[in-house]
KEMARTOR-224493 format. One record per residue (C-alpha): residue number from 1; residue in three letters; chain; x, y, z. Coordinates in nm, 2 decimals. Last residue first. Layout:
<recs>
n, res, chain, east, north, up
NUM, ALA, A, X, Y, Z
...
</recs>
This chain:
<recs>
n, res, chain, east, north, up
326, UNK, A, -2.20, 0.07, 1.48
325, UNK, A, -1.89, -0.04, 1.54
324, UNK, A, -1.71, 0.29, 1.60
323, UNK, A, -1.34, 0.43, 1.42
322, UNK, A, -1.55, 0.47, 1.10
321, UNK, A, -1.81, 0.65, 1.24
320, UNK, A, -2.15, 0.56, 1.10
319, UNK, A, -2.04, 0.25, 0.98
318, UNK, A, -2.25, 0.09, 0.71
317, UNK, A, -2.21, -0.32, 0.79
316, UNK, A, -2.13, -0.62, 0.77
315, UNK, A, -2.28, -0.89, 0.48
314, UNK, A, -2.64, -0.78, 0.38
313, UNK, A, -2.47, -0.69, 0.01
312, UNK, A, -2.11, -0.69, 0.04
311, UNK, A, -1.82, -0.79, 0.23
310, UNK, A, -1.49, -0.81, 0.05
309, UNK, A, -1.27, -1.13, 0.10
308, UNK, A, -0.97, -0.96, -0.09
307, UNK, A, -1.12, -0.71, -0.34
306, UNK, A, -0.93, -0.44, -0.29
305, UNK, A, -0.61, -0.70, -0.38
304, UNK, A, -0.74, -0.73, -0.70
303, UNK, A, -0.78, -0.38, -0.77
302, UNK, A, -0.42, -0.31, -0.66
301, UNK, A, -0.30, -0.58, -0.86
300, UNK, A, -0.42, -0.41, -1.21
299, UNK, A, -0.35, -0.06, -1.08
298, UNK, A, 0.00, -0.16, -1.03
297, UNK, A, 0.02, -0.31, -1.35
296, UNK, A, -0.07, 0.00, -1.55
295, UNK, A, 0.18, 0.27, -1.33
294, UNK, A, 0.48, 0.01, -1.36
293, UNK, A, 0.44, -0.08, -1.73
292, UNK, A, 0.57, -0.47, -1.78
291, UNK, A, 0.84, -0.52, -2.05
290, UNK, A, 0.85, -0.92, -2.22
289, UNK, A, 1.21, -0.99, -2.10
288, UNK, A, 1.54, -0.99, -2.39
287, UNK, A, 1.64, -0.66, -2.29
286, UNK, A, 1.53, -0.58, -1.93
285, UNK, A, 1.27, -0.33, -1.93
284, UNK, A, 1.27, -0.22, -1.60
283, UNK, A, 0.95, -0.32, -1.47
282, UNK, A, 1.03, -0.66, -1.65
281, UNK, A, 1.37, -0.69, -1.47
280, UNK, A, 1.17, -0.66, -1.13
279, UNK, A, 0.96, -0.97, -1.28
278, UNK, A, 1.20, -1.16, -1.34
277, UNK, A, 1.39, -1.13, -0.99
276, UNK, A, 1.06, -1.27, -0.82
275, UNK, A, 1.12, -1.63, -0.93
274, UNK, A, 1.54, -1.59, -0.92
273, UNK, A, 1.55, -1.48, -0.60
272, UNK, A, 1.86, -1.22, -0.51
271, UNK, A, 1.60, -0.90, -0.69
270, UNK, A, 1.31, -0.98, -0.46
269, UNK, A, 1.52, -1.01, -0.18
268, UNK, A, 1.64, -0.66, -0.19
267, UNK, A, 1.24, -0.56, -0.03
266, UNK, A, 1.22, -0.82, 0.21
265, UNK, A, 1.54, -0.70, 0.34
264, UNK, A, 1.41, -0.31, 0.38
263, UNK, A, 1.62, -0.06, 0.20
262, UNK, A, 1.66, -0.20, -0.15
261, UNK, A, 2.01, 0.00, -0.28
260, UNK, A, 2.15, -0.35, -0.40
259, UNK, A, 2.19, -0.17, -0.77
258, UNK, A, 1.90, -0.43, -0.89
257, UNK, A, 1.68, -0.31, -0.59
256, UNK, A, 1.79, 0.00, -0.65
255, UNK, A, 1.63, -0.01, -1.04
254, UNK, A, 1.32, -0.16, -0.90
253, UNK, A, 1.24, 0.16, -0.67
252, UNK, A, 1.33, 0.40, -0.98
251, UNK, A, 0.98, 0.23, -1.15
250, UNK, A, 0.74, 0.55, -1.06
249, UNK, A, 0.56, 0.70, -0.82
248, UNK, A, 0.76, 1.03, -0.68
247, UNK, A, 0.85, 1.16, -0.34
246, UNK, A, 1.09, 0.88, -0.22
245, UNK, A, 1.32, 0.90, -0.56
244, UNK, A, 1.70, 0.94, -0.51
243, UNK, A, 1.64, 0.62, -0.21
242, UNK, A, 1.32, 0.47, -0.27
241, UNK, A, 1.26, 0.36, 0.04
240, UNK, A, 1.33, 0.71, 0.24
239, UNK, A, 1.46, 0.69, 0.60
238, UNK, A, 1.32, 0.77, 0.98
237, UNK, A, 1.50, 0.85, 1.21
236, UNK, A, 1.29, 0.65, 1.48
235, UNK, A, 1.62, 0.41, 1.59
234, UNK, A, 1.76, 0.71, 1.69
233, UNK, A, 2.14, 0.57, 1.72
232, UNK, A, 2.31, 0.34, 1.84
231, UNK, A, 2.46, 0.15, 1.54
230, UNK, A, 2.42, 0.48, 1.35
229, UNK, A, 2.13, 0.50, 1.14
228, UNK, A, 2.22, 0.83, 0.86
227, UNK, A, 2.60, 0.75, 0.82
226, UNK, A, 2.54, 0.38, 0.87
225, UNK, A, 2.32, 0.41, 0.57
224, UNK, A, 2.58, 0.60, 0.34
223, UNK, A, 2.85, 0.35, 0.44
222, UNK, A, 2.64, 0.02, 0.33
221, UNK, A, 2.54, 0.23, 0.01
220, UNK, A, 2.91, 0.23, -0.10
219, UNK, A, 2.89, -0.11, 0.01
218, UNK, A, 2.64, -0.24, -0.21
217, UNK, A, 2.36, -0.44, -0.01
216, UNK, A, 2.38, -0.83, -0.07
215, UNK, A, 2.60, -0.87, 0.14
214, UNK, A, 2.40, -0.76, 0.50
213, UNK, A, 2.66, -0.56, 0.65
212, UNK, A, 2.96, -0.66, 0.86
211, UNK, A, 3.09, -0.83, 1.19
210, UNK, A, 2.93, -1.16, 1.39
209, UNK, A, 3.07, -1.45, 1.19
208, UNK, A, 2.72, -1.52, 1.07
207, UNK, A, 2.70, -1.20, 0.94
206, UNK, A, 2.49, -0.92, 0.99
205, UNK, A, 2.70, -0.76, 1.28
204, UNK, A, 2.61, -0.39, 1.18
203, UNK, A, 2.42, -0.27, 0.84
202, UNK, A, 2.14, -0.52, 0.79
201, UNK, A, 2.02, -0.50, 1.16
200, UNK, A, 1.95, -0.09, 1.04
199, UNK, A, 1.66, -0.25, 0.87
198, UNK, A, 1.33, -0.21, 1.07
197, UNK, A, 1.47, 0.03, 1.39
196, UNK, A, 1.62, 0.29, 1.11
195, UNK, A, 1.27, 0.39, 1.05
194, UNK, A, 1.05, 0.37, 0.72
193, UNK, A, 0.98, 0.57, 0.42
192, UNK, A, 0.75, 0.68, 0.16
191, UNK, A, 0.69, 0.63, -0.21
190, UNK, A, 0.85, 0.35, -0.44
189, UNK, A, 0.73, 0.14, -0.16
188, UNK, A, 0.46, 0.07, -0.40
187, UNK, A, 0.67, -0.15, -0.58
186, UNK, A, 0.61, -0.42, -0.29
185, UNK, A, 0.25, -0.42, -0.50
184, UNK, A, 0.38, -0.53, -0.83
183, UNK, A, 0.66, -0.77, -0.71
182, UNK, A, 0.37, -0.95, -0.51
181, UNK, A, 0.09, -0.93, -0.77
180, UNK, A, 0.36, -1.07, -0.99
179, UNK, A, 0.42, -1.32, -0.82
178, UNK, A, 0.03, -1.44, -0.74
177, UNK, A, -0.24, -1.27, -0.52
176, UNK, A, -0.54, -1.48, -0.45
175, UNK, A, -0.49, -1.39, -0.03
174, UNK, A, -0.32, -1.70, 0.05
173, UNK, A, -0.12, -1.64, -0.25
172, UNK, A, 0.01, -1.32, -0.10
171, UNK, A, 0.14, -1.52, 0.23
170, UNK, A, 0.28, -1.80, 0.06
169, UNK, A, 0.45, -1.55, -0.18
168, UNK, A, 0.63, -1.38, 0.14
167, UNK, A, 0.68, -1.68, 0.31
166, UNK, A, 0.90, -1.82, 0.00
165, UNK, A, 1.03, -1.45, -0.08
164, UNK, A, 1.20, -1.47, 0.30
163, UNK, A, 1.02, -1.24, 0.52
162, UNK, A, 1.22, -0.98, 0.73
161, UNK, A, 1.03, -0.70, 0.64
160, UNK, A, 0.68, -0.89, 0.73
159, UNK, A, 0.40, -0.96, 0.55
158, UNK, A, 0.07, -0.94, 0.75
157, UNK, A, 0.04, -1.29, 0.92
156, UNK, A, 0.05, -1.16, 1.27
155, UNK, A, -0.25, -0.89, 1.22
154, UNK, A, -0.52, -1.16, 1.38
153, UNK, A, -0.32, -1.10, 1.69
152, UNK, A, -0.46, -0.72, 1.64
151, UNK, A, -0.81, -0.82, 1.64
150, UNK, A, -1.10, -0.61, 1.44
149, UNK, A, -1.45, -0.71, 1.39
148, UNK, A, -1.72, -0.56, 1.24
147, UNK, A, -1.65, -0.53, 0.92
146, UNK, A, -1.75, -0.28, 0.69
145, UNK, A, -1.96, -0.32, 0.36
144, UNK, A, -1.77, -0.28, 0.01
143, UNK, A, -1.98, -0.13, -0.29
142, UNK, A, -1.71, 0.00, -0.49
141, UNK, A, -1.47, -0.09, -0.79
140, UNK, A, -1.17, 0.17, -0.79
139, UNK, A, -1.09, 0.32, -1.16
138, UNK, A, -0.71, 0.30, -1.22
137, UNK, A, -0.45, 0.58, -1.17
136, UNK, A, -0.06, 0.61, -1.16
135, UNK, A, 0.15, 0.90, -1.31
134, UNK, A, 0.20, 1.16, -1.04
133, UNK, A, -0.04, 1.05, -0.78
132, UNK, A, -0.07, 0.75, -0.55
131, UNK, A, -0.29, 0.93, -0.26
130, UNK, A, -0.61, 0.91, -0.50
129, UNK, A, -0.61, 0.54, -0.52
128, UNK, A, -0.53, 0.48, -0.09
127, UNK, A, -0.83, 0.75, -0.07
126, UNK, A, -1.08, 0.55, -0.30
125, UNK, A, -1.01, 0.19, -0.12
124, UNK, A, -1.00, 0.39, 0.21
123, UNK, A, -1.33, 0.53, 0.11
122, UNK, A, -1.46, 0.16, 0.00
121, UNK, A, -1.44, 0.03, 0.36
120, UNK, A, -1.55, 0.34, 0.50
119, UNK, A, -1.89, 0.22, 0.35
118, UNK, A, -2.04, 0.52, 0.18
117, UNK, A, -2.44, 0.52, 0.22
116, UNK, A, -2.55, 0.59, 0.57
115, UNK, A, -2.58, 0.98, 0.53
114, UNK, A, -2.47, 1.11, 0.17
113, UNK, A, -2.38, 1.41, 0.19
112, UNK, A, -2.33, 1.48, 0.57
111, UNK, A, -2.23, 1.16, 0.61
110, UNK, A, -1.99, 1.19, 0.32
109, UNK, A, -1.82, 1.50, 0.49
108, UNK, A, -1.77, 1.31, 0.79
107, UNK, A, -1.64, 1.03, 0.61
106, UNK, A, -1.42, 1.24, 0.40
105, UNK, A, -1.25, 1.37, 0.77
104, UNK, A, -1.24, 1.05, 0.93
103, UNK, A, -1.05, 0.86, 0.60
102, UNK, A, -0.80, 1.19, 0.66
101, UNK, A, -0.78, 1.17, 1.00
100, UNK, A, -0.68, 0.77, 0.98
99, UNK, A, -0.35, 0.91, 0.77
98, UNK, A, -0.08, 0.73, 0.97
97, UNK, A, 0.01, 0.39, 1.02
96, UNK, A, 0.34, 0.37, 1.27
95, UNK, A, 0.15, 0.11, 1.55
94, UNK, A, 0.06, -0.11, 1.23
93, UNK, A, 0.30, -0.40, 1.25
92, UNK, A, 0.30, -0.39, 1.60
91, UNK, A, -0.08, -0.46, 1.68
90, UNK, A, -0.25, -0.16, 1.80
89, UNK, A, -0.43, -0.06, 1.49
88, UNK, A, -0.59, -0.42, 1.46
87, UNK, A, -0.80, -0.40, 1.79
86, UNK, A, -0.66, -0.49, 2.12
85, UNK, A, -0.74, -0.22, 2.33
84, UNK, A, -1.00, 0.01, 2.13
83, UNK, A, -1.06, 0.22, 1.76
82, UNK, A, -1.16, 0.02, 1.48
81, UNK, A, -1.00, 0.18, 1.15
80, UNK, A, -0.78, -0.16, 1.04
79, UNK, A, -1.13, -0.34, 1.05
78, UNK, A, -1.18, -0.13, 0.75
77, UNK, A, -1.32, -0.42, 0.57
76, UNK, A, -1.10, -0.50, 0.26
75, UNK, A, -1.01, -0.83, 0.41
74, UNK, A, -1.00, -0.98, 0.73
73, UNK, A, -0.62, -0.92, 0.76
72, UNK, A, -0.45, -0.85, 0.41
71, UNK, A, -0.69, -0.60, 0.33
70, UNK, A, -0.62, -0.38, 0.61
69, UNK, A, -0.26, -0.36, 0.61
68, UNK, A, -0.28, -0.31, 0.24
67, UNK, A, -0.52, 0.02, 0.28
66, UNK, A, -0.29, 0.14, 0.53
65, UNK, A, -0.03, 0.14, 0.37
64, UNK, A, -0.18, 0.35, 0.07
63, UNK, A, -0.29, 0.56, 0.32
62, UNK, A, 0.01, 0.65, 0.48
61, UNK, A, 0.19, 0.68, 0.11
60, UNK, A, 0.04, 0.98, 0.10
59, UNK, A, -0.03, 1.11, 0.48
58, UNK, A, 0.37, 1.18, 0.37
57, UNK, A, 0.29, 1.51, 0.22
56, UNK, A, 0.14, 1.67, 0.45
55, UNK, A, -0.05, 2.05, 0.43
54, UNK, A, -0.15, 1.97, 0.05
53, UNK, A, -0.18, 1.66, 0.11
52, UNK, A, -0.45, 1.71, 0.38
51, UNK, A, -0.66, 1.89, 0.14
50, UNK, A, -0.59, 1.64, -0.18
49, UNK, A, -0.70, 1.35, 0.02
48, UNK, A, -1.03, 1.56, 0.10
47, UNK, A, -1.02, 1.64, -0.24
46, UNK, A, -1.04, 1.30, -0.37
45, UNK, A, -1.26, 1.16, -0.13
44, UNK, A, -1.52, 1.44, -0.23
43, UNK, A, -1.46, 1.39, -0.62
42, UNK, A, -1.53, 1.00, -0.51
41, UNK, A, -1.80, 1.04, -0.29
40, UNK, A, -1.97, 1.30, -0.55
39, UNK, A, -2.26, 1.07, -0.65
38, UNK, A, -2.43, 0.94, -0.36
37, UNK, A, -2.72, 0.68, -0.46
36, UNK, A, -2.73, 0.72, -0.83
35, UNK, A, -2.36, 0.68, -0.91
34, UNK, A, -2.23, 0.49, -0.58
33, UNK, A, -2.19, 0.15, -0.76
32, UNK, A, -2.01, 0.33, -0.98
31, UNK, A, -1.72, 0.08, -1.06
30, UNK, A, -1.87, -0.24, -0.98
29, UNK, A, -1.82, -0.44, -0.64
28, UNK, A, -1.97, -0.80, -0.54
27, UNK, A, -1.67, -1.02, -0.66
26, UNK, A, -1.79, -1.19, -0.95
25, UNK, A, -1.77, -0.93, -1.22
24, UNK, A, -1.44, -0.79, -1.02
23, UNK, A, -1.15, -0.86, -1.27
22, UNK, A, -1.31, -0.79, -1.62
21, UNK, A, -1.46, -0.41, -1.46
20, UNK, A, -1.11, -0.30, -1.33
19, UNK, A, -0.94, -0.37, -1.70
18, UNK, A, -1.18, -0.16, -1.87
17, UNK, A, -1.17, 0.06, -1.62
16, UNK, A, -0.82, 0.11, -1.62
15, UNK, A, -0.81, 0.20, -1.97
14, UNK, A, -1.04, 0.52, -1.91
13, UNK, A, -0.80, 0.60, -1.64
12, UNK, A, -0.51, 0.57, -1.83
11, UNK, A, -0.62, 0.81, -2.11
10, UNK, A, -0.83, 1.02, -1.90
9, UNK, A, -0.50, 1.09, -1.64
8, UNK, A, -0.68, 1.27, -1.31
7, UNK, A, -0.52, 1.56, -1.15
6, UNK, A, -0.40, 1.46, -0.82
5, UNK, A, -0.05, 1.56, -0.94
4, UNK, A, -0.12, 1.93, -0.90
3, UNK, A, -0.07, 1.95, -0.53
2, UNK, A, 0.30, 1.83, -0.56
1, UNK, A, 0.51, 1.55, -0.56
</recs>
C-alpha cells in the first residue's frame, strides 16, 4: 500500500451510496448529515488518516479493528476510546488496538472546525473507511452520538480466535449480522497481522494424542510457521494474516483459507464448515457459485455493522475529547 491509495474510486463510491442510503433509512444516520453543519469532517478525517499513514502503515488495519471492537460491544459508540481502569480498552481482547492518536488527532482538528458537532463515534466510522484503501470504498452514514459508558467485562462476547463458526454466527447475529456479514467482515483480515501468542497453539501439540499441528493447516505451511513462532519463542513476533498479501485489500485472504494457509483458527474454520465455506467460494468465484465482489460486499456489511445499536438524536453525547466523558 501506498499514500496514493486513499484516492477516492467515483464509480464505486457513487454505487455505494446508493446501497448505504437503502440500509440505514430507519437507523438514525444519512450520508451527509454533517453537510451544512461541518462540511470538511470527512476530507479532514481522510487526511488526517492519510497523515499518520504515511509515517505508519499498520495504524491501517488498526483502525479498522478498532472500529469492530467497538461496535460489537455497546454499539457504534466509541465506548472503545474511554480512557480509565476498567474501561473497554483494557480488556484483553483490545490491549494490542492501536491507532487511538489518529481518532485524537482529527478530533482535535474537528473541534477546532467544527466545535461540538462531530461525534467521535462517526470519526472512527469515517477513519476505519478511509484506512481500507486500494480498491475498497463505500459512503459512511453519519450522525452517531457517543456513549457514555465503557466496561471491559462487557468486551467478553467480542468474537474470539478460537471460536467455533456456530459461536461465531451466534455472536454476529446477535448483532443483525447474518453469514455472509460474517464471511464478509473476517475478510478484512486480508490486511494486518497478529502475534505468534494467538495461533502458534495450532502448530505444537494440537492433537488430542498430544504431538502435531492443527490438520487442517497444510503442512508445508505448518513448517514455515514454526520457522517464524518457535514453540518458545517471542510470543509478540508478530505475523501477517494474509500471508503473500498482508499490505493489500483484496480477495487473496479467501484463497489461503481454501489452501489451509488461514492464520488464526477462527479464520480456517470458515473454509472446514460447510455454511460459511460457500460463501468463501463466492469471493473467489467458484465455478458453478453465484460470484460475490469482495471490495462491494464489504462495504455493504460494513455499513450495517456501523449501525449496530447507534445512538442518535438526544441519545449520548458530543464528546469533547474523545478519551473523556464529557
Amino acid at each position: 500500500m501506498d499514500v496514493s491509495c486513499f484516492s477516492q474510486n467515483v464509480l464505486l463510491v457513487t454505487l455505494l451510496l446508493a446501497i448505504a442510503v437503502s440500509l440505514v433509512e430507519s437507523q438514525g444516520t444519512r450520508v451527509g448529515f454533517y453537510s451544512t453543519s461541518c462540511p470538511r469532517v470527512e476530507s479532514i478525517v481522510r487526511s488526517t488518516v492519510q497523515s499518520h499513514f504515511g509515517s505508519d502503515p499498520t495504524i491501517a488495519p488498526g483502525l479498522l479493528r478498532m472500529h469492530f471492537h467497538d461496535c460489537f460491544v455497546h454499539g457504534c459508540d466509541a465506548s472503545i476510546l474511554i480512557d480509565g481502569p476498567g474501561t473497554e480498552k483494557t480488556a484483553p481482547p483490545n490491549l494490542l488496538l492501536r491507532g487511538y492518536e489518529v481518532i485524537d488527532d482529527a478530533k482535535t482538528q474537528l473541534e477546532a472546525a467544527c466545535p461540538g458537532v462531530v461525534s467521535c463515534a462517526d470519526i472512527l466510522a469515517l477513519a476505519a473507511r478511509d484506512s481500507v484503501c486500494s480498491g475498497a470504498s463505500w459512503a459512511v452514514p453519519t450522525g452517531r452520538r457517543d456513549g457514555t459508558v465503557s466496561q471491559a467485562s462487557d468486551a467478553a462476547n467480542l468474537p474470539g480466535f478460537r471460536d467455533s463458526v456456530d459461536v461465531q454466527k451466534q455472536k454476529f447475529a446477535a448483532k443483525g449480522l447474518n453469514t455472509q456479514d460474517l464471511v464478509t467482515l473476517v475478510g478484512g483480515h486480508t490486511i494486518g497481522t497478529t502475534a505468534c501468542q494467538f495461533f502458534r497453539y495450532r502448530l505444537y501439540n494440537f492433537t488430542t494424542t498430544g504431538n502435531g499441528a492443527d490438520p487442517s493447516i497444510t503442512a508445508a505451511f505448518v513448517s514455515q510457521l514454526q520457522a517464524l513462532c518457535p514453540q518458545n519463542g517471542d510470543g509478540s513476533r508478530r505475523i501477517g494474516l494474509d500471508t503473500g498479501s498482508v499490505n493489500r485489500f483484496d480477495n487473496s485472504f479467501f484463497a489461503n483459507l481454501r489452501d489451509g494457509k488461514g492464520i488464526l483458527e477462527s479464520d480456517q474454520r470458515l473454509w472446514t464448515d460447510a455454511s460459511t465455506k460457500t460463501f468463501v467460494q463466492r469471493f473467489l468465484g467458484i465455478r458453478g457459485l453465484l460470484g460475490l465482489t469482495f471490495n462491494i460486499e464489504f462495504g455493504r456489511s460494513m455499513v450495517k455493522m456501523s449501525n449496530i445499536e447507534v445512538k442518535t438524536g438526544t441519545v449520548g453525547e458530543i464528546r469533547k475529547v474523545c478519551s473523556k466523558v464529557n
